[in-house]
N, C-alpha and C positions, 0 to 999 in steps of 0.2 A: 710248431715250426711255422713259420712265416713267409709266403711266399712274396718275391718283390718284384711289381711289374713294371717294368720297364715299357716307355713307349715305344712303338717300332721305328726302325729305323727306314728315313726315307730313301726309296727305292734309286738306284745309283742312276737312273734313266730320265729321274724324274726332271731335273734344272734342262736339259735336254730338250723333255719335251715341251716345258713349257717356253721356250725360248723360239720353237718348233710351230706352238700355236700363236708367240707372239708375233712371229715373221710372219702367219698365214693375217691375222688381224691386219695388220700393217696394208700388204698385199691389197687387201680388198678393196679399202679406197685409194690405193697407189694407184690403180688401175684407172679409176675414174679420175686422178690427179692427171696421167701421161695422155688421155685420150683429150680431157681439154687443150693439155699443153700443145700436141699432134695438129690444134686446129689456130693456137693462139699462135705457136712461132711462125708458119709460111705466112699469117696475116700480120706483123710487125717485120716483117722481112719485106713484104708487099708494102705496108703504108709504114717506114719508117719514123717518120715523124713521129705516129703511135708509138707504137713499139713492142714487140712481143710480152712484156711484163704489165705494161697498162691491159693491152688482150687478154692475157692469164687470167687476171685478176676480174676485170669484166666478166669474159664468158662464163667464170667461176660463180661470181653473184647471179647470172642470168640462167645458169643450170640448174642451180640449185634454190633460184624461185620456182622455174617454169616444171621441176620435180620437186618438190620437198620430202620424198622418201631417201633422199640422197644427204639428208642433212642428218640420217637418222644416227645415233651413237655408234652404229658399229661402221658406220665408216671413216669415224673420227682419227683412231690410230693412225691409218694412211694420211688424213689430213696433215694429223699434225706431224706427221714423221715429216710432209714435202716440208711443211712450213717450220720447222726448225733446223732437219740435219741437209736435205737439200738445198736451205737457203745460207747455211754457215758453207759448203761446200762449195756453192757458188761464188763465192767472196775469196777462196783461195783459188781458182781457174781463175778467177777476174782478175789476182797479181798478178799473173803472166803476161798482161797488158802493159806493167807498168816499168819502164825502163829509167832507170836510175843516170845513165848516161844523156837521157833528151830532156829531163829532167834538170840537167847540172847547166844545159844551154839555154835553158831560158834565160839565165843573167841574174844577178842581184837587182838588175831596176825591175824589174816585174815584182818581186816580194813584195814593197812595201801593197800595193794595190791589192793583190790577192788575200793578204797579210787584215788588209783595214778591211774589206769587203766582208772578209770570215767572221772579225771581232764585229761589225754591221749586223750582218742575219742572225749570228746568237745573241747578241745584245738585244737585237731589236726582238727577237722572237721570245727571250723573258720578257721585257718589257710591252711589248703591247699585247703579248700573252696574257698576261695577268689584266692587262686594261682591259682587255673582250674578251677576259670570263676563256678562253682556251689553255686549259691547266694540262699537266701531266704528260703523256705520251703522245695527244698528237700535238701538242706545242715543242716538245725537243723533235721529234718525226719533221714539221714541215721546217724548224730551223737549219736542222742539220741537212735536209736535203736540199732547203735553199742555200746554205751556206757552202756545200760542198760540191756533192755529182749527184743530185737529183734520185734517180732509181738505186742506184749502187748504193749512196751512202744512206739511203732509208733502211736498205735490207739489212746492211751491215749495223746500224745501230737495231733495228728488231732482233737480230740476232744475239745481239750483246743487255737488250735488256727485256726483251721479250716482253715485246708490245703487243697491245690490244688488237685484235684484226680490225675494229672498226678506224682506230688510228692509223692503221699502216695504210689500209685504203682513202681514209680523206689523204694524208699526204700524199701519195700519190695522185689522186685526182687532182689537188691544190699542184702540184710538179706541172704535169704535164699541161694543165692550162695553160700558166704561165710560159712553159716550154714555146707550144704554139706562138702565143701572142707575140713571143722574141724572135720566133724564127721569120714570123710576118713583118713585124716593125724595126727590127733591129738592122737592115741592111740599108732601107730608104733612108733610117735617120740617121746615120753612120756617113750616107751620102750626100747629105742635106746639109750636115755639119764639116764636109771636108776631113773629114779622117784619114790617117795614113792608112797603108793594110795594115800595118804593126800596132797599131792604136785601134783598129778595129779589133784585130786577130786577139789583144789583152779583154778588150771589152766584152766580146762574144766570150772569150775564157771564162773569165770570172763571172757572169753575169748570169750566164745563159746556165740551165744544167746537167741534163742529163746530156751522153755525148754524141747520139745521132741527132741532138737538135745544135750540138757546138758546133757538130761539121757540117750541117745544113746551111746555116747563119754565116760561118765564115767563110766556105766557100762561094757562097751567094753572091758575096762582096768580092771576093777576088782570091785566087789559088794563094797567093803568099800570106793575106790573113787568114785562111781556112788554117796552113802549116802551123801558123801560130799558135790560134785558138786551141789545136788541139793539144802541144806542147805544155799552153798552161792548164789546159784540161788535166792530163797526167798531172801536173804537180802540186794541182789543187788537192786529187785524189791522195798523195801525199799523209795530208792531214786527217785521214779518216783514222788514222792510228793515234795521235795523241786525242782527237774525240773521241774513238769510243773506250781506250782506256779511263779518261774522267767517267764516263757515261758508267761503266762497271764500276768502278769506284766508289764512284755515289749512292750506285743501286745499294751495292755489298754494304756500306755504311749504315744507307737508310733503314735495311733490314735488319744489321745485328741490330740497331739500336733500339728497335721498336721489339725483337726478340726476347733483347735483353733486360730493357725494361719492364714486360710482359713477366718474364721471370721472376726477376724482385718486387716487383708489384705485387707478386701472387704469393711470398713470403711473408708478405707485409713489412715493408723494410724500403723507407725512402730511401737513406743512405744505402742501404744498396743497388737501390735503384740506380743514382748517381753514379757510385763508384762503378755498375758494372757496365754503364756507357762508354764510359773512357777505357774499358778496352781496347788495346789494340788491333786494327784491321786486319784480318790474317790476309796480307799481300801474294800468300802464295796461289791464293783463289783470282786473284787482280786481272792476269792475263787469258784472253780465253784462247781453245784450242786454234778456231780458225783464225783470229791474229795473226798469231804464230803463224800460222799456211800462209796466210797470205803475204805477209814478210819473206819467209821462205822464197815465194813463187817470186814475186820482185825481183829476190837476189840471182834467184838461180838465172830468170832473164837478162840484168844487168851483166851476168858474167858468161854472157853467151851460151847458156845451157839449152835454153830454147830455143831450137833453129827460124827462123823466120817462115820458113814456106807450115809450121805448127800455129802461129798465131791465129791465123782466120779462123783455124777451127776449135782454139781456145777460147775463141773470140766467142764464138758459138755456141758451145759448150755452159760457157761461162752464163750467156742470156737467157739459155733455154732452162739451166738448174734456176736461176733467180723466176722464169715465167713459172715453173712448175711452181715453186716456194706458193708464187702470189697465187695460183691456180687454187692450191689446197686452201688458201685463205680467204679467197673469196667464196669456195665451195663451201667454206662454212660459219658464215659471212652471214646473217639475219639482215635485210634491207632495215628493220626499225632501229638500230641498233647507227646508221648512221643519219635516220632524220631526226633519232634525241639530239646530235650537236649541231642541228642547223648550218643556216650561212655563215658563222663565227671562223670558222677553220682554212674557210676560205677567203672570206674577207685579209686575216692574216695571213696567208700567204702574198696576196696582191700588195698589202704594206711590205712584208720582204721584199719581195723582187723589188718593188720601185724603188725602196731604199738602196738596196744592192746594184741594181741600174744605174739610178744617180750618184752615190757613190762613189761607183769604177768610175764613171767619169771623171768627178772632181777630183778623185785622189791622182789620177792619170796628168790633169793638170798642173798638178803640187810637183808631182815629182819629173 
């Protein structure tokens, strides 16, 4: 007679506990995540122009040189829990910004400007991308955030394709330079040129990007361009939903296709290989969760759900999850790791803006 051993069966507590240790993991560098965050948001609340997410991301890299036991693997979890579910998270508080109604009053004559300025920064961010050698993540990173809203629309495409930390921080610093240099020049030459407010208010819109340097710049010039500016701010914001749908798109593409190549490759089978490229994209992967949120939050403001005396501290809310994101990512953040890309990344950015600057102007002229 033959006895038959079964393996044991695992213990009914077990997925439990490990779920148990993975929240304690997490935990540990969460903890070094909020206590940066605790010191970078009253200082981007204090030097606005900054901003609590350039501070994040800062004091993060400067922690974790001036300790490097802090960059050790176990406190990785936390890192990366901030810099991926806190920073998708933040992107859906941040719809609650955006009003569907202020939105519909800007008019059809502001489109075309915002419209060319957008086709501008991604155009031009392939294109002299590839001319100075800045390929992959941080060349979509500083187009999209010159193209759209600077800090917001960088997180939301790291979120959707889950970029490089060293990328997501040159774009940022490539942002907020540029940020500065518009909120200092853009009012004297605004005024040099005879500008309307209304002409200013499109200019600092489209030009300028993330949105406490919109509202710096245009109210600088005069309260009824600040109103402006920040209207086409929102509708610029708008557009981060048809980007980062391509941006997934493309990702998902790139990767069955090299998947699946890989696969018939390893059959040995060209014509397989072939054939099993031209699969179809499974579209039902296409949309990601925080999209959806962040659509949602839109709507639900557009239709009055969100009382107004809630926004400030949505508003809030919304900066401090994207500082914490950048916080975790610059905690683990290697300084060498952004002086392999050199001055290239930033150089491209400065070609953005200018383009993007002169631009909004001339197309402001056309129409």
């Amino acid at each position: 007679m033959q006895l038959e051993v079964r393996p044991p069966h695992p213990h009914p507590a077990a997925p439990t506990v490990r779920r148990i240790g993975s929240a304690v993991r997490r935990l540990r560098g969460l903890w070094i995540v909020l206590l940066v965050t605790a010191v970078a948001v009253p200082l981007g609340r204090l030097v606005p122009l900054v901003g609590g997410p350039v501070f994040g991301i800062l004091l993060g890299v400067i922690t974790g040189s001036v300790i490097p036991a802090l960059r050790s693997e176990v406190w990785r979890p936390g890192y990366d829990f901030a810099s991926k579910t806190l920073l998708q998270l933040s992107i859906v508080v941040l719809g609650t910004g955006l009003s569907l109604q202020q939105v519909a009053r800007v008019g059809v004559s502001s489109l075309p400007v915002m419209l060319g300025t957008l086709a501008l920064a991604l155009g031009g961010a392939w294109l002299f991308g590839r001319i100075l050698g800045v390929r992959g993540d941080t060349q979509i990173l500083i187009g999209v955030g010159t193209a759209i809203c600077g800090g917001s629309a960088i997180a939301a495409a790291t979120a959707a394709i889950g970029a490089k930390r060293s990328s997501v921080a040159y774009a940022l610093a490539t942002i907020f330079t540029f940020n500065i240099v518009a909120v200092l020049t853009f009012p004297p030459l605004g005024h040099l040129m005879g500008m309307s407010s209304e002409a200013f208010g499109l200019w600092a819109g489209t030009a300028v990007n993330d949105t406490s340097s919109v509202v710096a710049a245009g109210y600088a010039y005069s309260q009824a361009a600040g109103d402006q500016a920040i209207v086409v701010k929102l509708t610029r914001s708008l557009t981060l939903i048809p980007i980062v749908l391509t941006l997934v798109a493309l990702k998902i593409r790139r990767e069955n296709r090299v998947a699946r190549a890989l696969d018939a490759a390893a059959e040995g089978s060209y014509a397989g290989a072939t054939a099993s490229i031209r699969k179809p994209l499974p579209w039902r992967k296409l949309v990601p969760l925080f999209l959806i949120g962040f659509i949602a939050a839109a709507g639900l403001r557009s239709a009055g759900a969100v009382p107004e005396s809630w926004l400030p501290g949505l508003s809030l809310t919304g900066s401090t999850l994207i500082t914490a994101a950048l916080a975790g990512i610059g905690l683990s953040l290697r300084p060498s790791e952004l002086r392999d890309a050199g001055p290239r990344p930033l150089l491209l950015g400065a070609i953005l803006w200018i383009l993007v600057a002169a631009g909004s102007l001339g197309l402001q002229s056309f129409s």
